[in-house]
C-alpha positions as CSV (number, residue, x, y, z in Angstrom):
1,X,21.1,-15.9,14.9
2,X,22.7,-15.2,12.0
3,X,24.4,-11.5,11.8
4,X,25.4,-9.7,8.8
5,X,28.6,-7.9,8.1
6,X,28.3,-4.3,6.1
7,X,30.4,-4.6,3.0
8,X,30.5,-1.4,0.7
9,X,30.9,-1.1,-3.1
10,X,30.5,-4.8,-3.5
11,X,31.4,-6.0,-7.2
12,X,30.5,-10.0,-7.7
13,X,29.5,-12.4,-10.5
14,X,26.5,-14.9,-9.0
15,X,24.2,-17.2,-10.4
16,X,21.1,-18.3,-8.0
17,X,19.2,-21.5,-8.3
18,X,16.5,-22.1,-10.8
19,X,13.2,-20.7,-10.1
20,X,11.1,-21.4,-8.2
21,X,7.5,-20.9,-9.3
22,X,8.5,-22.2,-12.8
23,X,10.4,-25.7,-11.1
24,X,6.8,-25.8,-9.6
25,X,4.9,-25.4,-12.4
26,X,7.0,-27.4,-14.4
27,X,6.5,-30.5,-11.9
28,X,3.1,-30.3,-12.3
29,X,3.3,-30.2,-16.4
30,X,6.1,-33.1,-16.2
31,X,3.7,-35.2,-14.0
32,X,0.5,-34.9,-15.7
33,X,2.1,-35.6,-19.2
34,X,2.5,-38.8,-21.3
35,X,6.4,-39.9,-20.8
36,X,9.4,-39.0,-19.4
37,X,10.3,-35.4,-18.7
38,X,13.6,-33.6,-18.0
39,X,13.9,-30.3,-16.1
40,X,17.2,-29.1,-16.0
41,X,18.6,-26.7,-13.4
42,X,15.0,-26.6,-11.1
43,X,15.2,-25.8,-7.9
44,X,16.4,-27.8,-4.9
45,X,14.9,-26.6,-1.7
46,X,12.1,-27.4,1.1
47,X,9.2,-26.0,-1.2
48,X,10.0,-28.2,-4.2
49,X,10.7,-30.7,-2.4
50,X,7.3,-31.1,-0.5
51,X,5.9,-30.7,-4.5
52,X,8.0,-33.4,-5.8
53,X,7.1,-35.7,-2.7
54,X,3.0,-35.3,-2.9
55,X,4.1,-36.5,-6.7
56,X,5.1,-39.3,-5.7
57,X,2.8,-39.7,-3.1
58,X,0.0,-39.8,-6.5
59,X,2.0,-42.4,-8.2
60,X,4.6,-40.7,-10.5
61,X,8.4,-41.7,-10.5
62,X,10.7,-38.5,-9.9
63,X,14.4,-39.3,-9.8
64,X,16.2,-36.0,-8.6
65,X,20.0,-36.3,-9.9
66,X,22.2,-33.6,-9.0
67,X,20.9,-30.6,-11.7
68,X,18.8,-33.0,-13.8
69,X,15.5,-34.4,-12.5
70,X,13.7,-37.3,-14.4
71,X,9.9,-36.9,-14.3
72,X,7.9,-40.0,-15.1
73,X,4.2,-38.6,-16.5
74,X,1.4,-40.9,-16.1
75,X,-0.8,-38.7,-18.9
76,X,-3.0,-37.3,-16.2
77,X,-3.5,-40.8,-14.0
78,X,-3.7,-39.3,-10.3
79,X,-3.8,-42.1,-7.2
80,X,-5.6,-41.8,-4.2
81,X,-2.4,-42.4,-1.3
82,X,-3.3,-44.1,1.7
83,X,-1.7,-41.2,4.0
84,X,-2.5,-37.4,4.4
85,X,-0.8,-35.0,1.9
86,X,1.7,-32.5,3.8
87,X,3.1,-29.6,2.3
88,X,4.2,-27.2,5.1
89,X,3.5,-23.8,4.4
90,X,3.9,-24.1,0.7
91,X,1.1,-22.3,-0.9
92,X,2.1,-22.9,-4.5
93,X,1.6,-26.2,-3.9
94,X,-1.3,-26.5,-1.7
95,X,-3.8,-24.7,-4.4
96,X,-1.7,-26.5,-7.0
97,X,-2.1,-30.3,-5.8
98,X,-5.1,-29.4,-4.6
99,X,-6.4,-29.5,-8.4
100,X,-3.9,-32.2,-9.6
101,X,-5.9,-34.2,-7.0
102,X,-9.2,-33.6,-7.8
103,X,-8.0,-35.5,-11.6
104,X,-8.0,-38.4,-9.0
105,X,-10.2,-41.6,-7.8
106,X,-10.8,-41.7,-4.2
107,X,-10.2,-39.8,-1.0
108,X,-7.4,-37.0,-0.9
109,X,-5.8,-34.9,2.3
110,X,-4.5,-32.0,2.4
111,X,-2.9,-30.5,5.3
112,X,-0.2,-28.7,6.4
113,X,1.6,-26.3,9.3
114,X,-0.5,-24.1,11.3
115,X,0.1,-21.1,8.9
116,X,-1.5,-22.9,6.1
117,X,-4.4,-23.2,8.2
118,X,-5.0,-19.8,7.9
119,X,-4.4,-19.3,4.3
120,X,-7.1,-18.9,2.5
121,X,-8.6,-21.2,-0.7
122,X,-12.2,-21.3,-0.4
123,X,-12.4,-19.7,-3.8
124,X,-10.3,-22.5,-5.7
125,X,-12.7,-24.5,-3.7
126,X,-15.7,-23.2,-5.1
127,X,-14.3,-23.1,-8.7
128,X,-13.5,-26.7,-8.8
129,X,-16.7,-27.5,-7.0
130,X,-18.0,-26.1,-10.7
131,X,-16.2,-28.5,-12.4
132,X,-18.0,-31.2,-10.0
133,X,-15.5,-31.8,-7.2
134,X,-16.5,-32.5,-4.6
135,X,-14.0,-30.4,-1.8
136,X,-14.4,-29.1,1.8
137,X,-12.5,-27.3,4.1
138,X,-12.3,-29.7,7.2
139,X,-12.5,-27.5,10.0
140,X,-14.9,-25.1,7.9
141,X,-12.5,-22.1,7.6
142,X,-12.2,-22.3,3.8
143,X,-8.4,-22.9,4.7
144,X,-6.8,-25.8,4.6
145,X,-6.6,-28.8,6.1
146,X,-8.6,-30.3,3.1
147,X,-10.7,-33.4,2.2
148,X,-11.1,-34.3,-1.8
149,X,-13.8,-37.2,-2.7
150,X,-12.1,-37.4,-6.3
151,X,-13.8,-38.5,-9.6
152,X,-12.4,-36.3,-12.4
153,X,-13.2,-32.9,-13.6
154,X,-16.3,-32.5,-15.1
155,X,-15.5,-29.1,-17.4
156,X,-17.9,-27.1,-19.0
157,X,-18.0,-23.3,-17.2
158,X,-17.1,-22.5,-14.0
159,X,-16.3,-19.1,-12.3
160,X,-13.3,-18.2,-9.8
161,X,-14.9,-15.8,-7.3
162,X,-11.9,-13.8,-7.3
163,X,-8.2,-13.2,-8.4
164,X,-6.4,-12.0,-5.5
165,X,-4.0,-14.5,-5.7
166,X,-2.8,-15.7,-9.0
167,X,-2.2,-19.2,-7.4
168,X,-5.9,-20.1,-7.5
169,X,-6.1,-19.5,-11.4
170,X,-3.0,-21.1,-12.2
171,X,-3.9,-24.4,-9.8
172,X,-7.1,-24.3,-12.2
173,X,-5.3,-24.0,-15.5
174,X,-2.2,-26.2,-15.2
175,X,-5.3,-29.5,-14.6
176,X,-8.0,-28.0,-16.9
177,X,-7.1,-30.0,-20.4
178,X,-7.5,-33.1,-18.0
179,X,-11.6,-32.3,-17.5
180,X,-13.9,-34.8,-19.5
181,X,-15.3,-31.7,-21.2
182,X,-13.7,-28.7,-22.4
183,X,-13.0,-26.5,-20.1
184,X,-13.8,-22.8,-19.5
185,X,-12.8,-20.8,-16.5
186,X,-14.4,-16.8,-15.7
187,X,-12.3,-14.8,-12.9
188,X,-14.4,-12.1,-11.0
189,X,-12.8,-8.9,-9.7
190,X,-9.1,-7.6,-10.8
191,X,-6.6,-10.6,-11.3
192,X,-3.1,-10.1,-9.2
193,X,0.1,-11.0,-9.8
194,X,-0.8,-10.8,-13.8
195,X,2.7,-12.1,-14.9
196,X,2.8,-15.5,-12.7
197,X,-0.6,-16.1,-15.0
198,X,1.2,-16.1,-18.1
199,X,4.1,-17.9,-16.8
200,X,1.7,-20.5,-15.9
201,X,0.1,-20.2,-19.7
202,X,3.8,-20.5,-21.0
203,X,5.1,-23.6,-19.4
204,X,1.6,-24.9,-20.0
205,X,2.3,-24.2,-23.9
206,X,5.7,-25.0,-23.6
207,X,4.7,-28.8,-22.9
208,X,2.1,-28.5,-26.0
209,X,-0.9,-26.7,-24.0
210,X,-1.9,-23.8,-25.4
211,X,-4.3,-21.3,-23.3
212,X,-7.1,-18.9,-24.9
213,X,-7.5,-16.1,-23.2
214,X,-9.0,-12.4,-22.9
215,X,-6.4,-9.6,-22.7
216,X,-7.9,-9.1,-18.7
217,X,-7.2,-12.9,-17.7
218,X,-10.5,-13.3,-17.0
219,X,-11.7,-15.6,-19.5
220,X,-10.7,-18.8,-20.6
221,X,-10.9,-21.3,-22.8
222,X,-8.4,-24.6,-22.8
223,X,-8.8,-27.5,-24.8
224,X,-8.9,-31.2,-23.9
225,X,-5.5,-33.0,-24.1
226,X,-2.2,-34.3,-22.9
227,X,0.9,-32.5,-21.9
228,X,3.7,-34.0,-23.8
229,X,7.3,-35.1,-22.0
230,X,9.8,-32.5,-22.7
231,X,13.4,-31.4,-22.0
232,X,12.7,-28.2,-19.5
233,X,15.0,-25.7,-18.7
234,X,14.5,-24.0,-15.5
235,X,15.3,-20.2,-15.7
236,X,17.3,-18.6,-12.7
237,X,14.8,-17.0,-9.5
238,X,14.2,-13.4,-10.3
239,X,12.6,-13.6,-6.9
240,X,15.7,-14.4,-5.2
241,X,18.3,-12.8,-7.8
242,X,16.5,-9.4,-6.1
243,X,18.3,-9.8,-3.2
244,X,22.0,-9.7,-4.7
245,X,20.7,-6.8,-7.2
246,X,19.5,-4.8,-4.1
247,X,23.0,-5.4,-2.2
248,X,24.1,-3.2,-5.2
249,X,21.9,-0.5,-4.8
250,X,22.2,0.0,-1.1
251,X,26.3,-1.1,-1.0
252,X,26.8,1.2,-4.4
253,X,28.3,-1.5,-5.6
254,X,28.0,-3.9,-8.5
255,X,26.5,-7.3,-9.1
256,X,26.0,-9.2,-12.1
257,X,22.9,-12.5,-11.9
258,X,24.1,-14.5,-14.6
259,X,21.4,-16.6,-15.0
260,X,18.5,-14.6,-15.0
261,X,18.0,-14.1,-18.9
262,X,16.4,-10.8,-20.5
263,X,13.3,-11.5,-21.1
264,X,12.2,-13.3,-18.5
265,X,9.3,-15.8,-17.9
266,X,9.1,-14.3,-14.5
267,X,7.8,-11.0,-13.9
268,X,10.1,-10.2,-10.7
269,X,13.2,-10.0,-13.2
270,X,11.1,-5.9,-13.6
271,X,12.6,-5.4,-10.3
272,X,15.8,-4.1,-11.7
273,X,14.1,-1.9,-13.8
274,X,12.6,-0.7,-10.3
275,X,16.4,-0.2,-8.9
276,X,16.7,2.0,-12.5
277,X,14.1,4.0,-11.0
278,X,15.7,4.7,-8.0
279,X,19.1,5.7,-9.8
280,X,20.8,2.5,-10.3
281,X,22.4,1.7,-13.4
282,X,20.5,-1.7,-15.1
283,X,22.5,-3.7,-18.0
284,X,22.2,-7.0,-19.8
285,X,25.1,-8.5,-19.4
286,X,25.2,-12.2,-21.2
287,X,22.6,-14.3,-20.2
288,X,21.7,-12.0,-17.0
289,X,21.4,-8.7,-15.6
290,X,23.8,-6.3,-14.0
291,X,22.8,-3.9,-11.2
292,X,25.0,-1.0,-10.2
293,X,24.1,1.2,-7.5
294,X,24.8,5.0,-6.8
295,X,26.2,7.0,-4.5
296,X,22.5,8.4,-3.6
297,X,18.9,6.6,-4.1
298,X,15.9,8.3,-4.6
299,X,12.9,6.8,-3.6
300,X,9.6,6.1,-5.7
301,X,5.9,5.5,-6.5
302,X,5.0,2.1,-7.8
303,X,1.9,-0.3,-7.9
304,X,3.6,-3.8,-7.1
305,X,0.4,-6.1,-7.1
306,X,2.3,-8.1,-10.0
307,X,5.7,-8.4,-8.3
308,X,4.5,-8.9,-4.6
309,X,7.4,-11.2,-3.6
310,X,9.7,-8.7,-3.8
311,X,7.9,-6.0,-1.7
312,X,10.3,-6.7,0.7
313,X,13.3,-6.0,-0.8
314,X,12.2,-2.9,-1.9
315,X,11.4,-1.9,1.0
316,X,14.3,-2.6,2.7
317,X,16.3,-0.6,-0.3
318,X,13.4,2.5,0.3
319,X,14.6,3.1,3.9
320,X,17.6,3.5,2.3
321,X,17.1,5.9,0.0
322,X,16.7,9.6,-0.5
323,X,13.0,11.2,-0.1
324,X,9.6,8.7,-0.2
325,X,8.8,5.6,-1.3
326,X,4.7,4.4,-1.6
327,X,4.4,0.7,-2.6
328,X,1.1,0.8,-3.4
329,X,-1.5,-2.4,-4.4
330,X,0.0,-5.2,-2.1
331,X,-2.7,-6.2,0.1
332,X,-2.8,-9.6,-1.1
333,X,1.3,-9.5,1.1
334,X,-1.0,-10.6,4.3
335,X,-1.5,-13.9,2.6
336,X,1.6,-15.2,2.6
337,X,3.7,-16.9,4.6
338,X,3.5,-14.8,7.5
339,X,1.4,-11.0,6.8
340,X,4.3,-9.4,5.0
341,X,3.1,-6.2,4.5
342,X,2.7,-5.8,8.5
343,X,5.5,-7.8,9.2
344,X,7.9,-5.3,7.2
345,X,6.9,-2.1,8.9
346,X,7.5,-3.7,12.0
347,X,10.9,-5.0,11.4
348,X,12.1,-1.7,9.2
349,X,10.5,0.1,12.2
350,X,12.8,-1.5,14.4
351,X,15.7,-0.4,12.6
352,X,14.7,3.4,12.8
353,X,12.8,3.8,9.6
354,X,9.7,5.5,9.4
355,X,7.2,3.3,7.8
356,X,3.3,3.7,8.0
357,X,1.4,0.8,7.1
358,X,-2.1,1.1,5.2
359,X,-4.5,-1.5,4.4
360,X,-2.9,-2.2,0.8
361,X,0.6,0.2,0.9
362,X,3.8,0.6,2.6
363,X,4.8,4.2,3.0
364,X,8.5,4.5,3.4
365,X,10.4,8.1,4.4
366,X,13.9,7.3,3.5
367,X,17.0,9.4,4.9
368,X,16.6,13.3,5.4
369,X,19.3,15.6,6.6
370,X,17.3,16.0,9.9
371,X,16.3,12.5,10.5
372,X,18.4,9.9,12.8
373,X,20.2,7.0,10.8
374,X,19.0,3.8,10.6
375,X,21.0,1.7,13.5
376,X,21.1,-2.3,14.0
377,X,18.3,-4.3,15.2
378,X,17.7,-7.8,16.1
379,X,15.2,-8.8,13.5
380,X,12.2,-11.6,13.3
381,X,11.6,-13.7,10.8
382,X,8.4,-15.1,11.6
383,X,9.3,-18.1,9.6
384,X,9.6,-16.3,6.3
385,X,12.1,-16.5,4.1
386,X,11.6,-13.5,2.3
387,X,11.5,-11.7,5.4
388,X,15.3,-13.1,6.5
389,X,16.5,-12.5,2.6
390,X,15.6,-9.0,2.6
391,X,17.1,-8.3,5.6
392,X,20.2,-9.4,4.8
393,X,20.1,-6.5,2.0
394,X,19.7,-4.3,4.6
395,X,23.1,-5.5,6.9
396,X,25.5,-4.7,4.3
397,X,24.8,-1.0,4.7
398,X,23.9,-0.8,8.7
399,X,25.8,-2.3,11.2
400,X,24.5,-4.3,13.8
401,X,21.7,-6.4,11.8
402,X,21.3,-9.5,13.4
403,X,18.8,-12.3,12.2
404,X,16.5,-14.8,14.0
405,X,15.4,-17.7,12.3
406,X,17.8,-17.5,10.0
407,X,17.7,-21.1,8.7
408,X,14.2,-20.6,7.4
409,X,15.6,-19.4,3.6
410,X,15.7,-23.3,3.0
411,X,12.4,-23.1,1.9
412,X,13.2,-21.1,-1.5
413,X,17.5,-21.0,-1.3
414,X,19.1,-23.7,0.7
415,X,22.1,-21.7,0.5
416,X,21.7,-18.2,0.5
417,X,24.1,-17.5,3.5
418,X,26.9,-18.9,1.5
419,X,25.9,-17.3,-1.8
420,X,25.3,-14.1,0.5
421,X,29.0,-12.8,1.2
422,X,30.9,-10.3,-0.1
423,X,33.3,-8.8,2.8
């Protein structure tokens, strides 16, 4: 149990590791092109590193040295391994390698912790089951564990049923060029998590891919070809630089992310602009941003369907602040690793705040002159790092916070707790 100690007016200079969901993606690009690859400063942690070892796992050569990792591309050749594919609870790279697979010859499994099993991907399924794979869910869930007969995309048209999570479409764009025809893709119904799509489309261009698309993202059009090796630089996790910028906010402090660069590929760096909102003060300072809080925040409206991961840490910063805060748009939170958007009105309830939990929005009544203070709890993680991260945020400003599970940030940020203190 980890407990946090309240520090006010915190001032510090950070730099978090590199991102995430672009070390993912970038993987992926690295591995299907023709050559060797560099990605400097990607991200070392339990998620990349299931990525990196289902890679390897397909026949491509990744040497991981210190903040450089050499990424031998086999130009799109995919082998079948002999042993089941396990990535955890890593849903990045389940719907991803789920389509670097299907460029494949042979059998392909897919499995992974008992969360995963109830994470949906029936409608990646039944897009790449348009480009002729042939793909079932084993225990007909239309979760994982998965079985892949591989023989190559066919291309031409197909259609992805839906676009409540961006993962699906990216999974599907990041193999199309590899498809023995060119490839279209159509996305029916609103397409979440918008920015995570172009970042996808951006890495994808940045190794010589270039995406057509509609101004929705829900057409598509990408040509036939062959990523080619490049020297990638992995920006700094917006996701995770959230954390440090809401320790501002709630501490009235100041903290400066020095590696998160304005503008961003990712479209969580907007989360400062959120804390602006609220009545922090937002700068670019160098490469990164600089958060300072206020005495008093205010709370606020806001659709967050394109910045979902950091739901919680608003949240956490809305029980904080002055008046109400609606987070609206976010049902696609009871997805993830564990149902975040249930998961935080429990654990903010705990603490005293007054949450009420709708099907897609968190309604948070921050502090009133009548209302009781928020107090310490013994918080649950449910084996979510975002869940432990955000809480964190909130014991710097209330004593008593106390964290179970706390080792569970290794999936994203190996070493949060010792980038995480400022008393």
């Amino acid at each position: 149990m980890k407990e946090i100690r309240p520090c006010a007016k915190i001032n510090a200079v950070i730099e978090v590791p590199g991102s995430k969901s672009l070390t993912q993606r970038a993987l992926i690009a690295a591995a299907l092109a023709d050559g060797t690859s560099e990605l400097v400063g990607p991200l070392a942690s339990e998620d990349t590193r299931y990525t990196a070892a289902a890679l390897r796992a397909f026949g491509i050569a990744i040497n991981e040295s210190g903040n450089r990792w050499q990424v031998n591309g086999t130009g799109g050749r995919i082998l079948a391994p002999a042993q089941d594919i396990f990535l955890g609870n890593n849903g990045t790279a389940t719907r991803f390698l789920t389509s670097v697979a299907a460029l494949g010859h042979g059998t392909f499994r897919i499995t992974g912790e008992r969360r995963m099993e109830e994470r949906p991907i029936r409608p990646l399924m039944e897009a790449l089951a348009g480009w002729g794979v042939d793909i079932r869910s084993i225990k007909g869930t239309g979760c994982p564990p998965l079985e892949i007969k591989a023989n190559g995309l066919a291309g031409g048209r197909t259609v992805l049923p839906e676009g409540k999570s961006s993962q699906y479409l990216s999974s599907l764009l990041l193999v199309a060029p590899y498809a023995a025809r060119p490839a279209a893709l159509e996305v029916i119904g609103e397409v979440l998590s918008r920015p995570y799509v172009i970042m996808t489309m951006a890495v994808m261009a940045d190794f010589g891919i270039r995406v057509f698309s509609n101004e929705a993202l829900s057409d598509f059009e990408i040509p036939p070809g062959v990523y080619q090796p490049q020297e990638y630089l992995v920006e700094g996790d917006a996701s995770n630089a959230s954390y440090f910028w809401a320790a501002a906010a709630v501490t009235a402090g100041r903290v400066t992310v020095a590696n998160v660069p304005v503008p961003s590929l990712q479209g969580d760096a907007a989360f400062a602009a959120l804390l602006a909102r609220m009545g922090c003060v937002v700068e670019q300072t160098g490469t990164g941003l600089t958060v300072t809080g206020p005495e008093e925040l205010n709370g606020i409206e806001v659709d967050m369907a394109d910045m979902p991961d950091v739901v919680p840490t608003l949240a956490v910063v809305a029980a904080m602040a002055r008046g109400r805060t609606v987070i609206k748009n976010i049902a696609h939170l009871r997805i993830k690793e564990c149902d975040r958007l249930h998961v935080m009105a429990v654990e903010l309830a705990k603490m005293g705040a007054r949450v009420t939990e709708l099907p897609d929005t968190l309604i948070i009544e921050g502090k009133e002159e009548a209302a009781p203070a928020l107090h310490g709890a013994e918080i649950d993680t449910y084996n979510d790092h975002r869940i432990a991260m955000s809480f964190a945020v909130a014991g710097l400003a209330v004593p008593g916070v106390r964290i179970h599970g706390e080792e569970c940030v290794a999936k994203s940020f190996p070493d949060f707790w010792q980038r995480f203190q400022f008393a």
